[in-house]
C-alpha positions as CSV (number, residue, x, y, z in Angstrom):
1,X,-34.8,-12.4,19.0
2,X,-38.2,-11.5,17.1
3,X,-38.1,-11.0,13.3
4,X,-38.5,-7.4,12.5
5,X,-41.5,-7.0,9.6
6,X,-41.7,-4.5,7.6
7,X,-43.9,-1.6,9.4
8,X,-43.7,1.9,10.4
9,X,-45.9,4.4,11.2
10,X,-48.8,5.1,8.8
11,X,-49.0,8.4,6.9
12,X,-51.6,11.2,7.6
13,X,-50.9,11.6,11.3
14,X,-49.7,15.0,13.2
15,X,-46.4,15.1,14.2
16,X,-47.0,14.5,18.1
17,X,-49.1,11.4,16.6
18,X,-46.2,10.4,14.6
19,X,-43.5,10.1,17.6
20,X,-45.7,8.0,20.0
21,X,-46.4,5.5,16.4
22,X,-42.3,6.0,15.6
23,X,-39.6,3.1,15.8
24,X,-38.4,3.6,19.3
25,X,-35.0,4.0,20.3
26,X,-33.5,1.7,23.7
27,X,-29.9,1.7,24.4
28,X,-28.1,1.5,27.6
29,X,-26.3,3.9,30.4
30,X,-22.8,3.4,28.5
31,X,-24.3,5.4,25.8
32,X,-23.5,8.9,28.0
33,X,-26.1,11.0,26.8
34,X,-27.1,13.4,28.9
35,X,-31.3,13.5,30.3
36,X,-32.1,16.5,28.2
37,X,-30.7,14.7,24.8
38,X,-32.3,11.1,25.9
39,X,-35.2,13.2,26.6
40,X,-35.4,15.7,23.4
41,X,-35.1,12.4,21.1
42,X,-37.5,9.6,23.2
43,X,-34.5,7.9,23.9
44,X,-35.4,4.6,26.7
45,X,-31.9,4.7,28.4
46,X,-31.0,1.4,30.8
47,X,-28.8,1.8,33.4
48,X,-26.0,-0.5,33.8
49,X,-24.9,-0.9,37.4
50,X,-21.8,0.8,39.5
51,X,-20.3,-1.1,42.3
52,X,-18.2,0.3,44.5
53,X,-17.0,-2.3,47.2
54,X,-20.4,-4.1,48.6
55,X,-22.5,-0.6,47.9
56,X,-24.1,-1.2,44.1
57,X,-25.6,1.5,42.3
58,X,-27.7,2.3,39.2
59,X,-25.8,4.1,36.7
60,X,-27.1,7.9,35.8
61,X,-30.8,6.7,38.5
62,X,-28.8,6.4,41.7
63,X,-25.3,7.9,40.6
64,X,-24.8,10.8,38.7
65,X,-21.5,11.4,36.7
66,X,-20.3,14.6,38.8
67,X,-21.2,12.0,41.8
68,X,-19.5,8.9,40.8
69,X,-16.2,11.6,39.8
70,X,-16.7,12.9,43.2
71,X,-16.3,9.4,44.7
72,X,-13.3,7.9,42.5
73,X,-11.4,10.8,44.2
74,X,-12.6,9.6,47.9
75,X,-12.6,6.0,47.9
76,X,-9.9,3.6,47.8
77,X,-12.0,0.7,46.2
78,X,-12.1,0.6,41.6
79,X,-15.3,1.1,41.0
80,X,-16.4,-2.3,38.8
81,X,-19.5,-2.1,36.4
82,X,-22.3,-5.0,35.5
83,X,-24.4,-5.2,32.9
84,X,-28.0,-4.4,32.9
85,X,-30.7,-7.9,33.6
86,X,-33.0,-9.1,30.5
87,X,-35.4,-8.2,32.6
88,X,-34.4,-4.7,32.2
89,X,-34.5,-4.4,28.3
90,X,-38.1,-6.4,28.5
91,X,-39.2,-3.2,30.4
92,X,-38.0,-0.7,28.0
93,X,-39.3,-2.7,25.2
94,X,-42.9,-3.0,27.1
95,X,-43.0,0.4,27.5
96,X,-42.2,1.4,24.4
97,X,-45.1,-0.6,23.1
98,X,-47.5,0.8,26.2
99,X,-46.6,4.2,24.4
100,X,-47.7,3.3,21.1
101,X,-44.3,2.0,18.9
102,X,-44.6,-0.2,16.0
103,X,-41.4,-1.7,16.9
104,X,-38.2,-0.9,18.7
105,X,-34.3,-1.0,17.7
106,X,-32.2,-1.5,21.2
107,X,-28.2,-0.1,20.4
108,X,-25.9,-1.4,23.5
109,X,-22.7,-0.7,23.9
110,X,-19.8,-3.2,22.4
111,X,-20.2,-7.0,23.0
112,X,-16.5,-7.0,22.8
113,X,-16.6,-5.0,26.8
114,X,-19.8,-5.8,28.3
115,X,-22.5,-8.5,28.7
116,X,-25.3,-6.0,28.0
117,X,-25.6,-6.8,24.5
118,X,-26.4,-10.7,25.1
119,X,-29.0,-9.6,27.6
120,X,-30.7,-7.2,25.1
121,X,-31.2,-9.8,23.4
122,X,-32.5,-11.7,26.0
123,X,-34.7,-9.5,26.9
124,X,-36.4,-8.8,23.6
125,X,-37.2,-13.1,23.5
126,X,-39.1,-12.6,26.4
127,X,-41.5,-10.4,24.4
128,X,-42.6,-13.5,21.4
129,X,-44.2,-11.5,18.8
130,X,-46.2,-8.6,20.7
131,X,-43.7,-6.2,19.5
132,X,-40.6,-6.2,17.2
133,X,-37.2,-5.8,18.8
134,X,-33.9,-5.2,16.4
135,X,-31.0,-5.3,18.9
136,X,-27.7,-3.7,17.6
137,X,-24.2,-4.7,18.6
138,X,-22.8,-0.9,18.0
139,X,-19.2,-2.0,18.9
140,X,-18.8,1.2,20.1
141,X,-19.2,3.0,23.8
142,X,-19.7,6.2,25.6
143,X,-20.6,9.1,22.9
144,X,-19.9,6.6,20.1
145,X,-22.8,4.6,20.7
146,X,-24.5,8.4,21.5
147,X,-24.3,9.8,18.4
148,X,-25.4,6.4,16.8
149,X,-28.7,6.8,18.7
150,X,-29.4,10.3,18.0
151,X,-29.2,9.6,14.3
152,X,-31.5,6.7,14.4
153,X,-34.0,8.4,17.0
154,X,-34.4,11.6,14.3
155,X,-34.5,8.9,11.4
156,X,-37.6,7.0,13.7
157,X,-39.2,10.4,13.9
158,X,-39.9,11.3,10.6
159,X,-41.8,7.8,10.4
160,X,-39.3,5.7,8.8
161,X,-39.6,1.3,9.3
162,X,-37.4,-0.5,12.1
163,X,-35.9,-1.7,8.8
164,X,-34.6,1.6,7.7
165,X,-33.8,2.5,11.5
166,X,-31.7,-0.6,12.3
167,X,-30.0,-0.3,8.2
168,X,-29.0,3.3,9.4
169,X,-27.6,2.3,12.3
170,X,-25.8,-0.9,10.9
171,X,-24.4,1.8,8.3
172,X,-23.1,4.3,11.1
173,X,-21.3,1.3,13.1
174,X,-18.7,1.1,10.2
175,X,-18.0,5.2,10.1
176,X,-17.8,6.2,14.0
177,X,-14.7,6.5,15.6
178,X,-14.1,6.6,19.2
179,X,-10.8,8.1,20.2
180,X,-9.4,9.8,24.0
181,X,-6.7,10.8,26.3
182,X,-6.3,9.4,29.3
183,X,-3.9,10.0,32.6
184,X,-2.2,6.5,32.6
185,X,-3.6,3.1,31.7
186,X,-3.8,2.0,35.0
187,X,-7.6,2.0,35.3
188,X,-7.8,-0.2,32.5
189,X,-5.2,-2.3,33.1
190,X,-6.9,-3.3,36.6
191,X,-10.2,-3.5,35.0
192,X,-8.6,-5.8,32.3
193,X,-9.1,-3.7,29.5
194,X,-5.8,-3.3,28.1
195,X,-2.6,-5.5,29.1
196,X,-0.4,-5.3,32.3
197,X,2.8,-4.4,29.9
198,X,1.4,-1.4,28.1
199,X,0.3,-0.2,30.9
200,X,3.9,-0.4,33.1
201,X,5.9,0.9,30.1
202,X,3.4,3.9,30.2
203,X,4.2,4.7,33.9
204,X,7.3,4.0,33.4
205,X,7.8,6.7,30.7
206,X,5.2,9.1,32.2
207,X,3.4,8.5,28.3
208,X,-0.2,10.0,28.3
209,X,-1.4,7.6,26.0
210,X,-4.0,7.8,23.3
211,X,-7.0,4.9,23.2
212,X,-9.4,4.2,20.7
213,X,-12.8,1.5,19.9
214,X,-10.9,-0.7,17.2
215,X,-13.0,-3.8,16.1
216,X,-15.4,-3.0,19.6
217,X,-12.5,-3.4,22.1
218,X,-10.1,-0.2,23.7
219,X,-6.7,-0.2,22.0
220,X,-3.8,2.2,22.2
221,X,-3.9,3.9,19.6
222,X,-1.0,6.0,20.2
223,X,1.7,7.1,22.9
224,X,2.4,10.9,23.2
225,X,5.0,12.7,25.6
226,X,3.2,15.3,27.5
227,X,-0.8,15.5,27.7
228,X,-0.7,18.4,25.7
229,X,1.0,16.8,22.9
230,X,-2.0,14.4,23.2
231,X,-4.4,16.6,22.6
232,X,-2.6,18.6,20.0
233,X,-2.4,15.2,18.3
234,X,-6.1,14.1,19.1
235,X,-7.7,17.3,17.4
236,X,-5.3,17.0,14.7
237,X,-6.8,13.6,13.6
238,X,-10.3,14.6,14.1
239,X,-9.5,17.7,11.8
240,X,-8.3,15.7,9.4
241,X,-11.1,13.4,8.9
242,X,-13.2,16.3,8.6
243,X,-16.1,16.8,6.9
244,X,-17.9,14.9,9.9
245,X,-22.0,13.8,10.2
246,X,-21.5,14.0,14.0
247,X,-19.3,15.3,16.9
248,X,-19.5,14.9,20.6
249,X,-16.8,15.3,23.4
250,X,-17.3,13.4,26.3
251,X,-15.6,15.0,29.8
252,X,-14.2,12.6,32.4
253,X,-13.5,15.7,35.0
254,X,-10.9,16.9,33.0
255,X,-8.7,19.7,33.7
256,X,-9.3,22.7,30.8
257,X,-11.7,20.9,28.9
258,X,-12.9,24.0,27.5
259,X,-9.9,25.4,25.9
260,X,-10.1,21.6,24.3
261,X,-13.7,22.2,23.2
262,X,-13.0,25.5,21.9
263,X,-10.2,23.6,19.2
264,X,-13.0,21.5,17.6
265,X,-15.6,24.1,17.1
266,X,-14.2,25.1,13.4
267,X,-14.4,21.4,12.9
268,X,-16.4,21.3,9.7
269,X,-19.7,19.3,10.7
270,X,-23.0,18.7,9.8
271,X,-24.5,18.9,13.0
272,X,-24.0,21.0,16.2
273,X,-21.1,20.0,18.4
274,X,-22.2,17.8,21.5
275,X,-20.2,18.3,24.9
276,X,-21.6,15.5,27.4
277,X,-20.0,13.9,31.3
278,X,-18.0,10.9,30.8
279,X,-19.9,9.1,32.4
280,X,-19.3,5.7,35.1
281,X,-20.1,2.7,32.6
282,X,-16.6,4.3,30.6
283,X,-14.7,5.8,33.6
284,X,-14.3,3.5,35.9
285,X,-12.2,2.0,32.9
286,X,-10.8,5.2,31.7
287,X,-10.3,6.8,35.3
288,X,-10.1,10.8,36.3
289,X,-9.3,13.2,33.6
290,X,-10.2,11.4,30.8
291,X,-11.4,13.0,27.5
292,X,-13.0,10.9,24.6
293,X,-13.9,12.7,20.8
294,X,-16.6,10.6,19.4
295,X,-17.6,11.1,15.7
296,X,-19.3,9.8,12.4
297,X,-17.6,9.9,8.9
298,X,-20.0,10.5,6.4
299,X,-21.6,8.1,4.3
300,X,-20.4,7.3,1.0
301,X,-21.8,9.0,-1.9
């Protein structure tokens, strides 16, 4: 991986000036934000691919996440996820630079679930020195990883250095959190996510169990009677790690999801709440009505 130097974007320049020159932002499809937010923040977003059976698919390009929901309900094959080529990172990277950026810092999704994070890398050796590449290990997924690139995108656009970009992002892997409620554990047990055991006892007992990102691999983090006991018990804890930088809630075409949303708006936060799909990369692990509450601590002062 290139060498990051100190740089940045100079001073004196407009602000339309300023976010072509900025640190750029890549990450990959696991990340869940929506087009608009990738969009709003510059945000190069690779897709990581979908298979179901023989028929493979670009995640969020050729599958969107109401489709991909659409089809775990119709199809009788687990859907099955691969990670992104190097060559797919070089071509974010490139065309960053094509754009203008001083440098680029590429957040992927845990190396403790997925591949992608090797071929970031990979992809950013391809490039020598023409441009340089910081690539993050966030050890986080789905709206985790999100909110970590939202933060560093707004920190790129005020003209800060890919060393104060990746520092910030370095920082916010310690402090997010990555917590949800699933049906059963029977996705991720067949995807080999979680062991065979947990997962029987959890049938078994008709437990909705609670997951979390511990140390960038999915845990149990809890089990809870009835899934409204879960969620009782998931907004508790995010209440009680209020004040928060950062909230999202990510919807794997779960039932009432808005009377769920509606508990975590007097959630004391810095920013605006974030409600985004679930999207493949995370449910063809997490399965149908899956709900994940992604957050950031805030720094220590």
């Amino acid at each position: 991986m290139p060498v990051p130097p100190p740089g940045g974007s100079g001073s004196g320049t407009t602000e339309g000036e300023r976010l072509l020159a900025a640190v750029r932002v890549v990450t990959d499809s696991a990340c869940d934000l929506s087009d608009e937010l990738a969009d709003r923040h510059h945000i190069d977003v690779v897709p990581l691919t979908i298979r179901f059976g023989d028929e493979e698919l670009l995640d969020r390009r050729d599958l969107s996440p109401a489709e991909f929901w659409r089809r775990c309900k119709s199809s009788n094959a687990l859907p099955e996820t691969a990670a992104p080529p190097p060559g797919a990172f070089a071509s974010a990277y490139e065309h960053a630079a094509e754009e203008g950026a001083d440098g680029v810092v590429c957040l992927t999704l845990s190396a403790g679930v997925s591949a992608t994070y090797q071929a970031a890398l990979a992809g950013a050796e391809t490039l020598g020195e023409r441009l340089p590449v910081v690539v993050i290990d966030t050890r986080s997924l789905t709206m985790g990883q999100g909110l970590m690139c939202i933060a560093a995108a707004e920190l790129a656009e005020t003209g800060a250095t890919i060393d104060a970009v990746a520092a910030l992002v370095r920082d916010l892997v310690t402090r997010t959190r990555v917590l949800g409620v699933v049906d059963t554990l029977d996705h991720l047990q067949r995807g080999g996510r979680i062991g065979g055991a947990a997962a029987l006892v959890g049938s078994l007992l008709s437990i909705k169990p609670v997951i979390e990102v511990r140390d960038g691999v999915v845990e149990q983090e809890s089990r809870q009677r009835t899934r409204g006991r879960a969620f009782d018990y998931l907004a508790a804890k995010v209440a009680s790690d209020a004040p928060l930088e950062r909230l999202a809630v990510c919807d794997g075409a779960a039932p009432n999801i808005d009377a769920f949303v509606d508990r975590l708006r007097n959630v004391k936060v810095d920013h605006d709440l974030v409600v985004t799909e679930l999207g493949p990369v995370v449910g063809a692990h997490s399965g149908p009505g899956s709900v994940g509450v992604c957050y950031q601590l805030p720094a220590r002062r």
